[in-house]
C-alpha positions as CSV (number, residue, x, y, z in Angstrom):
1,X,-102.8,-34.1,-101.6
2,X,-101.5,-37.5,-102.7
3,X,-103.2,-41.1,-102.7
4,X,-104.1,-43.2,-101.2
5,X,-107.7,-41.5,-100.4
6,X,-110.8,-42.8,-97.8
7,X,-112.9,-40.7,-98.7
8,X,-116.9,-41.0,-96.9
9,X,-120.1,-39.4,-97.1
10,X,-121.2,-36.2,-95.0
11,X,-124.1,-34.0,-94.8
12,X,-123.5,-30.8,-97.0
13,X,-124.6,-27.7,-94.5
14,X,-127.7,-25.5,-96.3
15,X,-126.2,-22.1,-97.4
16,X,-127.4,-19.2,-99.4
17,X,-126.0,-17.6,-102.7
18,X,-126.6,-14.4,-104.4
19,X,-125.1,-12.4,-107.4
20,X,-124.4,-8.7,-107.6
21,X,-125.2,-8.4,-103.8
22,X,-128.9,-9.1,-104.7
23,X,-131.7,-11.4,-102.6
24,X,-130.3,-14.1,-101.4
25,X,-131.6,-17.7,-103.0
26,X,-131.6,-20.4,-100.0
27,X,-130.0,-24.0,-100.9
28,X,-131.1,-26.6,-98.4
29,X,-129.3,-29.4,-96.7
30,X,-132.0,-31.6,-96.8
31,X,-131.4,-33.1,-100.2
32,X,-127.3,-33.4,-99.8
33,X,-127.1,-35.9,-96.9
34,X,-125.0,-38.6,-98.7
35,X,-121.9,-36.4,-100.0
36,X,-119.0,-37.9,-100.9
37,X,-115.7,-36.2,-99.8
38,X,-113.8,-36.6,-102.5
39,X,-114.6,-37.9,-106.5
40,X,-114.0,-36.7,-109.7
41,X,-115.3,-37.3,-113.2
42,X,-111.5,-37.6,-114.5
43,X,-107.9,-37.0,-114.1
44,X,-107.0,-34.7,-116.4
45,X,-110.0,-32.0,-115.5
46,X,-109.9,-33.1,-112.1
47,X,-113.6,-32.1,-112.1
48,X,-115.8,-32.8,-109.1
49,X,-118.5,-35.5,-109.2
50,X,-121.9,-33.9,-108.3
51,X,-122.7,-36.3,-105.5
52,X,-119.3,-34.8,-103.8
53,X,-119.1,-31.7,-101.4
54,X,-117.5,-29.6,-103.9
55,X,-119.6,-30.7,-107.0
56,X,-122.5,-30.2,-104.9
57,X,-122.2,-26.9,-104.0
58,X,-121.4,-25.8,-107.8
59,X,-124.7,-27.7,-108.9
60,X,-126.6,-25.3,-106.7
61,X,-124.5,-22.5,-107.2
62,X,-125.6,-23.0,-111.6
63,X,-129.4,-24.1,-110.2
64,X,-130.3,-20.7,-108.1
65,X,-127.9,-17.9,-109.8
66,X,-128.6,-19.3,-113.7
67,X,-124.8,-19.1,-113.9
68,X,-122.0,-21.4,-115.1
69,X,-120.4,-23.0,-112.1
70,X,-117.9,-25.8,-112.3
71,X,-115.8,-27.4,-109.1
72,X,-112.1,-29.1,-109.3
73,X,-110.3,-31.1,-106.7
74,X,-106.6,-30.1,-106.4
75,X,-103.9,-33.4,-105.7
76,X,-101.0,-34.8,-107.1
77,X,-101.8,-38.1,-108.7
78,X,-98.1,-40.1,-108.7
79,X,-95.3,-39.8,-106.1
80,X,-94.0,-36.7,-106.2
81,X,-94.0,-35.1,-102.5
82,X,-97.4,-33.2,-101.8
83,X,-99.0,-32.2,-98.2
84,X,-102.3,-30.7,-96.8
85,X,-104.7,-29.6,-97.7
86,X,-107.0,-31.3,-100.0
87,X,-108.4,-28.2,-101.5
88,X,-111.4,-27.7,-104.0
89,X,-112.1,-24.7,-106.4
90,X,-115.2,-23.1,-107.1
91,X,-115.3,-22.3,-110.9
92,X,-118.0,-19.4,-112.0
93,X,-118.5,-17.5,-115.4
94,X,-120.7,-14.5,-114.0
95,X,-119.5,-10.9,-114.4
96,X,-120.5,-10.5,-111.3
97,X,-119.7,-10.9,-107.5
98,X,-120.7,-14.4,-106.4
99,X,-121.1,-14.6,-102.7
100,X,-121.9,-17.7,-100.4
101,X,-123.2,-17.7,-96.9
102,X,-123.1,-21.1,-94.7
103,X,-124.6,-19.4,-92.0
104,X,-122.2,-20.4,-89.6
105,X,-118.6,-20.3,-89.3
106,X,-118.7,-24.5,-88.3
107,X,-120.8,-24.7,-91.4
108,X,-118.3,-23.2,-93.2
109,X,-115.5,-25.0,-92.1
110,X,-117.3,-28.6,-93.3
111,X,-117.5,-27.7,-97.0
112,X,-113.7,-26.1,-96.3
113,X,-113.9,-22.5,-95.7
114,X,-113.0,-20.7,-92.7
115,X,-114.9,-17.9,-93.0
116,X,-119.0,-18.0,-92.9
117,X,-119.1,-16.0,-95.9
118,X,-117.3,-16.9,-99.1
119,X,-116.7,-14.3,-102.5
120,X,-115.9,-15.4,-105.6
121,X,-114.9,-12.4,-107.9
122,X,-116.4,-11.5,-111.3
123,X,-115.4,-13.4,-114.0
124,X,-113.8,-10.6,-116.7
125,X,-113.3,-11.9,-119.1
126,X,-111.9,-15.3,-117.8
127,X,-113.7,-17.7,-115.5
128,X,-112.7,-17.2,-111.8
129,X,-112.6,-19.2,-108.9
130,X,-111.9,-19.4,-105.4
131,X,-110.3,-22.2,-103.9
132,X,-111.0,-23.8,-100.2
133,X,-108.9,-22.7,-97.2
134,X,-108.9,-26.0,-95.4
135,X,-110.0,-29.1,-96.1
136,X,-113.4,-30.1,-96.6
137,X,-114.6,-32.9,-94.4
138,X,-115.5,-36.5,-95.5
139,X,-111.6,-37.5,-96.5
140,X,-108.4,-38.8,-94.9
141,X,-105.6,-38.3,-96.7
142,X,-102.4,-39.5,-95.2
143,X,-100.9,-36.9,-97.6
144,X,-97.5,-38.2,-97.7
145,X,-94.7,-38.9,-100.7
146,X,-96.6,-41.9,-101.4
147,X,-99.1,-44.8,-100.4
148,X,-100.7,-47.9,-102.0
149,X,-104.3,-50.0,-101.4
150,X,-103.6,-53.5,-101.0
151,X,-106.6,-55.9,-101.8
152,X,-106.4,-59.6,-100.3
153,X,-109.6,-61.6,-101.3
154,X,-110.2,-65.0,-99.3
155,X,-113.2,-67.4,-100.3
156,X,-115.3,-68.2,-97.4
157,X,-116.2,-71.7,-97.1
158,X,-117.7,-74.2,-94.7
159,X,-117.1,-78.7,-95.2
160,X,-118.7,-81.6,-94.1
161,X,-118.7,-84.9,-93.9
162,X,-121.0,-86.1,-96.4
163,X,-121.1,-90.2,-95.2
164,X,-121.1,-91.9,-91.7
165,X,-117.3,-92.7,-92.5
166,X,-116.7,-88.7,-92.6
167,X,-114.3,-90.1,-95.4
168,X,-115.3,-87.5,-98.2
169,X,-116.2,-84.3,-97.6
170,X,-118.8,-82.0,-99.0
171,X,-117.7,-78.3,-99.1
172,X,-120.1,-75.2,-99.8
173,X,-118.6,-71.7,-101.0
174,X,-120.3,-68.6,-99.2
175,X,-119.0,-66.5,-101.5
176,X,-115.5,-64.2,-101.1
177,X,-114.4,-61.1,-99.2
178,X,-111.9,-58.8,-99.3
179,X,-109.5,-57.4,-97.4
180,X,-107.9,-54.0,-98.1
181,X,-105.3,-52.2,-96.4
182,X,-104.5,-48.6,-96.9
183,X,-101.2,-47.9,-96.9
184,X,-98.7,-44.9,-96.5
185,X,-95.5,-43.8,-96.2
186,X,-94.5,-41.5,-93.9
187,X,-97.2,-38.5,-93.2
188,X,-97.3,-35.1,-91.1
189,X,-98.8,-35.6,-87.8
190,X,-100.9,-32.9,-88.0
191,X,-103.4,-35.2,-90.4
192,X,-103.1,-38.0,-87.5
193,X,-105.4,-36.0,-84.7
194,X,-107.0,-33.4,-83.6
195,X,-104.5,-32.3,-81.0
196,X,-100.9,-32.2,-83.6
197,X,-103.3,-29.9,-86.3
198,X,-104.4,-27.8,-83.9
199,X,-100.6,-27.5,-82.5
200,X,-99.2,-24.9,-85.2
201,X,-95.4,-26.3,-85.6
202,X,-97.1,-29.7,-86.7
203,X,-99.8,-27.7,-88.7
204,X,-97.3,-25.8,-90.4
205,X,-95.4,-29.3,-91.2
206,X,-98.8,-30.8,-93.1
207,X,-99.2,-27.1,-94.9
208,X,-102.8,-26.9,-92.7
209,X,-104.5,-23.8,-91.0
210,X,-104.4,-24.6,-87.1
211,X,-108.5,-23.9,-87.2
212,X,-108.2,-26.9,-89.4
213,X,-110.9,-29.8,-87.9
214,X,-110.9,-32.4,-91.0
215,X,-108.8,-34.5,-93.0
216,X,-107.9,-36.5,-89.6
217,X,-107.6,-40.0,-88.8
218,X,-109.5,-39.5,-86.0
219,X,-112.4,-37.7,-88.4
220,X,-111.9,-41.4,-90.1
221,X,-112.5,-43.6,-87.2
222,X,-115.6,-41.6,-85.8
223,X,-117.1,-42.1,-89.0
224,X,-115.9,-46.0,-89.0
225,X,-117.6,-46.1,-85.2
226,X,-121.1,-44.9,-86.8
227,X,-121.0,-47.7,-89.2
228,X,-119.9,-45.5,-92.8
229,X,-118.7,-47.0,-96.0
230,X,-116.0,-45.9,-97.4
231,X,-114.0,-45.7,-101.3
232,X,-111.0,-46.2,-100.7
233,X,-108.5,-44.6,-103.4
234,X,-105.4,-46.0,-104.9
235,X,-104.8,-43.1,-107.6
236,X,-107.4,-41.1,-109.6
237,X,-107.9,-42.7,-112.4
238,X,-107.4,-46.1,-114.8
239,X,-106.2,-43.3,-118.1
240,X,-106.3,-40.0,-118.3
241,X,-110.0,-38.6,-119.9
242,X,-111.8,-42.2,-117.7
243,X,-114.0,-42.5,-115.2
244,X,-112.4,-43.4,-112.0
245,X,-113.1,-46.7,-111.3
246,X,-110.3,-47.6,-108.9
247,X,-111.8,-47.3,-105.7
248,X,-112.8,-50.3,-103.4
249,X,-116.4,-50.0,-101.5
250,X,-115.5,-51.2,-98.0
251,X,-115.9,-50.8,-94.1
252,X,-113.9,-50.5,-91.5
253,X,-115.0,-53.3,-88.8
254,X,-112.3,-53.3,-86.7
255,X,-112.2,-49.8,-85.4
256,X,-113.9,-50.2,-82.3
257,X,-111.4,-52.8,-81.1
258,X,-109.1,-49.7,-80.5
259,X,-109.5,-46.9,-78.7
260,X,-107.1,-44.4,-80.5
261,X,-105.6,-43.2,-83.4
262,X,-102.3,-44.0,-82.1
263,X,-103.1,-47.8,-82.3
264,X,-103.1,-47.5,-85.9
265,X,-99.8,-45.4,-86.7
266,X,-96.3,-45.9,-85.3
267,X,-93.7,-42.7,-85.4
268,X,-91.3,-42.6,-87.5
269,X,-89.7,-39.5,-86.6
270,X,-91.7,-38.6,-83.4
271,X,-93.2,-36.5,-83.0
272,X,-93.8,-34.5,-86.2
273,X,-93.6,-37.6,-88.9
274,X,-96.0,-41.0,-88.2
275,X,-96.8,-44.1,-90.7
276,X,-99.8,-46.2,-90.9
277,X,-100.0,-49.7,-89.6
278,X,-102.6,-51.8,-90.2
279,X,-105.5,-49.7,-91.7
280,X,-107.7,-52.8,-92.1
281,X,-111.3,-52.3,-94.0
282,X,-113.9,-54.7,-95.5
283,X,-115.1,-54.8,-98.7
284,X,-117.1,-57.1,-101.2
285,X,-115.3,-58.4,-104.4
């Protein structure tokens, strides 16, 4: 996965965990509806944020099993070429079987595993981990060679006449906004909709299973429609061993002045390669 990242929040799916095929310990959803898709606590670790799907699931993984339980987001940070997916791996230190159960398969496939059930081997003697199959939802990554966040900020401001001659004018400052556009270069179609990732030839361009449902721009927009913020990304992190602090906080306004995905993308090399044009959000300064 490479920048530039949108990344939103989701509601984490309750699953159960156990250890050593024992009782199962229930982990609700109720208290993870405002996951982030993506976030990590720095660049060289790559370590999830706990507010994010993947931390998430490690807290409560540590919480109910008394184990160590850490989570990573995998991407390339820079401009070498990198594709689908946008995995995570689950980290554990138990000498035992970890096993996860979402319940349901479409459960599964929002925190980014195909399969209802997930097993995380024994750790012996190092730490092991499993890593996602698809990705998890709450991101769009355009997943191409390369991208960049543009932020133009414009002061909003309203004048008027302050005498009957209207000769001088009075102005007042309502404070700024900003503009920021995500761009990309050129991406696989299979993370533009629905249709090209669940085609396997476009799939197999973006490196994505075909039962793959997220990391699409359409995911983006039907979160945009219901009124989500968003961070968008420019790269991971200021330094290496820092807090990211590069995202912008914005919306995306515009979005239901379009009806399709294909309003915001042009083809490059149709049909298998498209760009973006003119990913517009909304954010404060």
């Amino acid at each position: 996965m490479n920048f530039p990242i949108a990344a939103w929040q989701i509601t984490r799916p309750a699953f159960r965990c156990r250890i050593n095929s024992g009782g199962w310990n229930n982990v609700d959803a109720s208290a993870a509806d405002s996951i982030w898709g993506f976030g990590i606590s720095s660049v060289e670790g790559q370590n999830a944020n706990a507010n994010t799907i993947a931390g998430d699931i490690a807290v409560n993984l540590a919480a109910e099993l008394s184990i160590g339980a850490t989570a990573f987001y995998v991407f390339t940070n820079g401009t070498s070429p990198s594709v689908s997916p946008s995995q995570y791996a689950l980290v554990t230190t138990a000498t035992q079987t970890v096993e996860i159960d979402f319940y349901t398969v479409a459960a599964a496939k929002v925190c980014g595993f195909l399969t209802q059930t997930v097993t995380i081997a024994p750790a012996d003697p190092q730490p092991r981990l499993t890593y996602s199959t698809i990705n998890a939802g709450g991101i769009w990554a355009p997943c191409g060679v390369a991208g960049d966040v543009r932020r133009m900020v414009r002061q909003r401001s309203a004048a008027s006449s302050s005498d009957m001659s209207g000769l001088s004018t009075d102005v007042v400052n309502w404070g700024a906004v900003a503009d920021i556009e995500l761009l990309s270069s050129n991406f696989p179609a299979g993370n533009f909709t629905r249709w090209f990732a669940a085609t396997q030839i476009y799939a197999t361009a973006a490196n994505r299973n075909v039962a793959d449902p997220n990391n699409t721009l359409e995911g983006l927009f039907e979160a945009a429609a219901q009124g989500a913020s968003f961070r968008i990304y420019r790269e991971a992190a200021i330094a290496a061993g820092t807090t990211p602090t590069t995202y912008q906080l914005a919306k995306m306004p515009a979005v239901a002045q379009r009806g399709a995905a294909t309003e915001y993308c042009s083809p490059v090399d149709e049909p298998r390669i498209w760009s973006t044009s003119g990913l517009i959000f909304r954010g404060s300064t």
